[in-house]
Structures are given as C-alpha cells and as structure tokens.
C-alpha positions, -999 to +999 in steps of 0.1 A: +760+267-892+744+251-864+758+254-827+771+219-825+791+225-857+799+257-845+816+248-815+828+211-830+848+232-853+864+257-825+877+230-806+897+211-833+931+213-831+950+220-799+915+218-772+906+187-787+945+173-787+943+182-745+908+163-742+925+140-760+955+135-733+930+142-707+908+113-711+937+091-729+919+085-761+933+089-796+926+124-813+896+104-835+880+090-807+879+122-790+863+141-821+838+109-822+827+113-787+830+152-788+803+148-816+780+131-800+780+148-764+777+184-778+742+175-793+734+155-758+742+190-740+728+214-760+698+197-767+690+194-733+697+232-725+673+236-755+646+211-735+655+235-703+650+266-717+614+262-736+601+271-704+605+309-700+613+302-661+643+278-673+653+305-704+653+331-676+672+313-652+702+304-676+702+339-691+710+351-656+736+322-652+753+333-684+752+366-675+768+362-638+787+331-640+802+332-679+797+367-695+838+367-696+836+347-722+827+375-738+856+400-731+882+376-741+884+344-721+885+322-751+873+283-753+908+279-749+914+296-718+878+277-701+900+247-713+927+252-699+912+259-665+891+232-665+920+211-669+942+228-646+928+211-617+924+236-592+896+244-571+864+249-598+851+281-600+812+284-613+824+289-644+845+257-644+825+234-624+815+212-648+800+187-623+779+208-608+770+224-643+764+188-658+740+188-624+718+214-636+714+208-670+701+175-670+684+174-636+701+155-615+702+128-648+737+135-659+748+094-645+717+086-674+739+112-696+771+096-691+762+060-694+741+065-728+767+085-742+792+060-735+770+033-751+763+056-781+805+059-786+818+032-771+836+048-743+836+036-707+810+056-685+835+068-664+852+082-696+817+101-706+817+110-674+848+129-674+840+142-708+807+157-701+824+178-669+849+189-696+825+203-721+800+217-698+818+249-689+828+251-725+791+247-739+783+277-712+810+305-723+803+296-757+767+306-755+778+337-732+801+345-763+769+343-784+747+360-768+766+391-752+796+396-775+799+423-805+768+433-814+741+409-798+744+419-766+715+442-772+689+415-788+705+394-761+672+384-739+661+347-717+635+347-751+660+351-777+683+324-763+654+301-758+645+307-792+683+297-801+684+271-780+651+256-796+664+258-830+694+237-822+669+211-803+649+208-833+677+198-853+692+176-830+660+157-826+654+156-866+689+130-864+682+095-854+712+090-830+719+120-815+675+125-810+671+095-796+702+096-775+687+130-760+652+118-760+662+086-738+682+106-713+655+138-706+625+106-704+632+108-666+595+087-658+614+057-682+579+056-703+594+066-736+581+101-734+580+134-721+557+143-701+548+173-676+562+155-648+596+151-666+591+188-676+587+201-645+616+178-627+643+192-654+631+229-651+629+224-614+666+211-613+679+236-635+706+260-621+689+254-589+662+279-595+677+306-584+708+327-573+727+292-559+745+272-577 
C-alpha cells in the first residue's frame, strides 16, 4: 500500500468527520479534497528529500520535532491538537510546516489544490495547515516505530519518499497538480534553480524552524 493510501485510510472515520466540521464541508467533500492534497504533500517531501542535504534535514526534523508519534501520540491526538487552537507547537504548526515543504510556494499549493477540488483557496488553505503536522507524525511513525527504527536513516526515508513521488507523478492529476506547484521559474519544468530554491527553503536548513 502506498503512503497516500496508507494515511487516506487512517483518517476515515472520526479525523476526517472533525476536518469535516472544521472546514464546513460535507464528509465526501472532505475525503475528495483529503485525496488530492496528501499526494500534493508528500510528493513534494519526496521532491525535497532527493537531495541528501534535504533527506538529512527532515530526518533530523522528524526525529526532534515528531518522533512522539512514535510512542503513542496517534494521528488522532496530532488532530486533535491541531484543532484545538492553542498556541502551535513545532509539531502542530502547520503554517510554518506548509512553509518549508514547498518553499515559500505553499499560496501556489493552496490555490491549485482548490482549483483541482473545487474548494475555495482559503479552504485549501486551511486544509493543507491541517494535514501538514499529520503527514509529519505519520512518517515519524514510519520511520522510528517497532522495528524500523534501526534501518531508519535521511537515505532510507528519501528512498521512501521517492517511491511515493514516482507514483504520484505516474497519475495525471495528482502529477501534474505537484508538477505545476514545485515549477517555481513558471517554465513548465524543473530545473536546478527550482531545485535549489525548494531544498534551500526546506525546514530552514538547519536547527530553526
């Protein structure tokens, strides 16, 4: 099972019932748009990390920021904190998250997945903060839980992460909806110089956020 599907499955039910009441959408819509934004985010993780600077620098992020996700914080619980509305922790910012992951693109994020599903971009928006964290502890989970913690390495979740880009950019929509938001030089590719401003942006670099 791929890690879209993966995660798509762990969030039906009662997480996707209270994105659902966040965002004021019916339960379909929210599995619609759910569908299309995990592939958006983890195909641009995948983009980040197949440079071994970016691999490295969201290994450590997992590790510091999200390895509880590991020892029992559930997707529930991220949900339910990210939701909660009090004053975001790393692990629940998903603004500044979104901020790293896509480079300082994550407006270009919000307004294509809002075309792709028909929401508003101020409801993608909202979405993408929602998911971000989750995306985050459920590659922590993983990567350090039960037995992986030992293969667990910046290569071995690159190599995960590449996987799951390569499938996402073998489907039409959800490849060309990832492809048009990482094209950061608007020339329909992707080129060094968008290479280098996405691994640049991500996770700051370094120990910051």
């Amino acid at each position: 099972m791929s890690l879209t599907d993966d995660l798509l499955r762990q969030l039906q039910g009662q997480p996707l019932e209270q994105m659902s009441n966040q965002l004021g959408l019916s339960q379909s819509q929210t599995a619609g748009a759910v569908s299309a934004a995990l592939p958006l985010l983890l195909g641009a993780l995948g983009r980040n990390t197949s440079q071994p600077q970016g691999a490295e620098a969201l290994f450590g992020a997992l590790q510091r920021d999200h390895a509880g996700a590991a020892s029992g914080l559930d997707i529930g619980s991220v949900l339910g904190a990210v939701l909660g509305g009090g004053a975001p922790s790393r692990q629940t910012d998903g603004a500044g998250i979104l901020g790293h992951i896509f480079g300082g693109r994550e407006e270009t994020a919000a307004q294509g997945l809002g075309q792709a599903t028909g929401l508003g971009g101020s409801q993608a928006n909202t979405l993408l903060k929602i998911l971000a964290p989750i995306v985050l502890s459920y590659l922590a989970q993983r990567m350090f839980s039960g037995g992986g913690q030992a293969a667990a390495s910046p290569q071995a979740l690159g190599n995960v992460l590449g996987q799951e880009r390569e499938r996402i950019q073998q489907d039409s929509g959800a490849g060309g909806l990832l492809g048009a938001v990482l094209d950061q030089d608007g020339d329909g590719q992707l080129g060094l110089g968008d290479l280098l401003k996405i691994g640049g942006g991500l996770l700051g670099g370094g120990g910051n956020r």
